[in-house]
PAZAPA-4460 file (N, C-alpha, C; in steps of 0.05 Angstrom, whole numbers, plus 32768, in hexadecimal, padded with zeros to 4 digits):
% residues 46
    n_x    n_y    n_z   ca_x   ca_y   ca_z    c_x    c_y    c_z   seq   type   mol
   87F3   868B   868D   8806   86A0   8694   8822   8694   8696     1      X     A
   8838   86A2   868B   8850   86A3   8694   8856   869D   86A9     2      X     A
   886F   8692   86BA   8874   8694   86CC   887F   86B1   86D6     3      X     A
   8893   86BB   86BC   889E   86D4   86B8   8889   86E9   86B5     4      X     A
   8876   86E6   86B0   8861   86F9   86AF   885C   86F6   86C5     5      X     A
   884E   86E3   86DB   8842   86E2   86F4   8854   86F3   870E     6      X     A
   886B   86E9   86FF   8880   86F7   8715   887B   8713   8712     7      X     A
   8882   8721   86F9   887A   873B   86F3   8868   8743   8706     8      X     A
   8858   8737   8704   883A   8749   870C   8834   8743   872E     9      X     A
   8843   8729   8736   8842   8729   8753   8859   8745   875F    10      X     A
   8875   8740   8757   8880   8758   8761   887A   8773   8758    11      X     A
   8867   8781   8742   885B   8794   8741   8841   87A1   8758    12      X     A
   8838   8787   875E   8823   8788   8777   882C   8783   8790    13      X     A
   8842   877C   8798   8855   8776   87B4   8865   8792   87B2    14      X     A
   8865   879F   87A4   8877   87B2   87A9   8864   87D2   87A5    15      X     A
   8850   87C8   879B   883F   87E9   878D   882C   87E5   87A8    16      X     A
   881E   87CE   87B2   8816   87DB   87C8   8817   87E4   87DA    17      X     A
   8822   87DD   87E7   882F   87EE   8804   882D   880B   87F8    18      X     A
   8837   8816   87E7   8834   883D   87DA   881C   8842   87DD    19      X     A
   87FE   8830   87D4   87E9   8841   87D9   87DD   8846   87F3    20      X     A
   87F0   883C   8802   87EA   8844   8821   87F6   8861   883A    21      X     A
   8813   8866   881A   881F   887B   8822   880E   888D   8832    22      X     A
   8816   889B   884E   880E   88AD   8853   87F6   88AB   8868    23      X     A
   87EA   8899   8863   87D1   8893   8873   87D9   8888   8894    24      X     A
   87CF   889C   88A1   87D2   8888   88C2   87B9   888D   88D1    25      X     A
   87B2   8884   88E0   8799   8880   88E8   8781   888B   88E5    26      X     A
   8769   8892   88F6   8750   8897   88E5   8754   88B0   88D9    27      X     A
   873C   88B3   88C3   8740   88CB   88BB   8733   88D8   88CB    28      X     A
   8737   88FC   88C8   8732   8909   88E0   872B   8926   88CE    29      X     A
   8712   8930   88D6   8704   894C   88C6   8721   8963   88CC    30      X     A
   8722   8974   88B3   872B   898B   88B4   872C   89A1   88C3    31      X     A
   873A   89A9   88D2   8740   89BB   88D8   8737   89BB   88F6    32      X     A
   8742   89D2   890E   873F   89C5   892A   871D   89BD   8937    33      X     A
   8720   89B0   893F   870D   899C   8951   86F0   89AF   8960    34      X     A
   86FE   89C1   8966   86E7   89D8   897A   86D7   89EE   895C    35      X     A
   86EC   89E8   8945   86CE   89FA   8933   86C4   89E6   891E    36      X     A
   86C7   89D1   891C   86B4   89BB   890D   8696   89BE   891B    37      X     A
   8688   89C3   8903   8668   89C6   8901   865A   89B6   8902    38      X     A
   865F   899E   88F3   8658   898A   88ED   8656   8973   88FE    39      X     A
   8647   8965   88FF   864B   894D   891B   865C   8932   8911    40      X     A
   8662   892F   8924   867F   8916   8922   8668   88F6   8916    41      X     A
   8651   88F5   8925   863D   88DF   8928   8620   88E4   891B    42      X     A
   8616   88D5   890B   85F9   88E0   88FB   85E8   88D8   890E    43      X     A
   85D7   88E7   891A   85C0   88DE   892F   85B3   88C5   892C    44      X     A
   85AB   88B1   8939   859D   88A7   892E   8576   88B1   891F    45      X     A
   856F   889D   890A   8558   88A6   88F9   853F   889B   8915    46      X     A
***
């Protein structure tokens, strides 16, 4: 590899990742309010 290539591709990955994190902050969390989810938060144990 290039050095000029290597560089390429390091600042394409120092700079594009941080974006695929856009948006995301802590856990994800089911739809819609809390008191009518049906569904259980925890799978019983088998």
């Amino acid at each position: 590899m290039t050095p000029r290539l290597f560089m390429g591709l390091f600042l394409a990955t120092v700079l594009c990742l941080p974006l695929a994190a856009c948006g995301k902050k802590g856990p994800n969390q089911a739809p819609g309010p809390r008191d009518k989810i049906t569904y259980p938060l925890v799978y019983p144990p088998d």
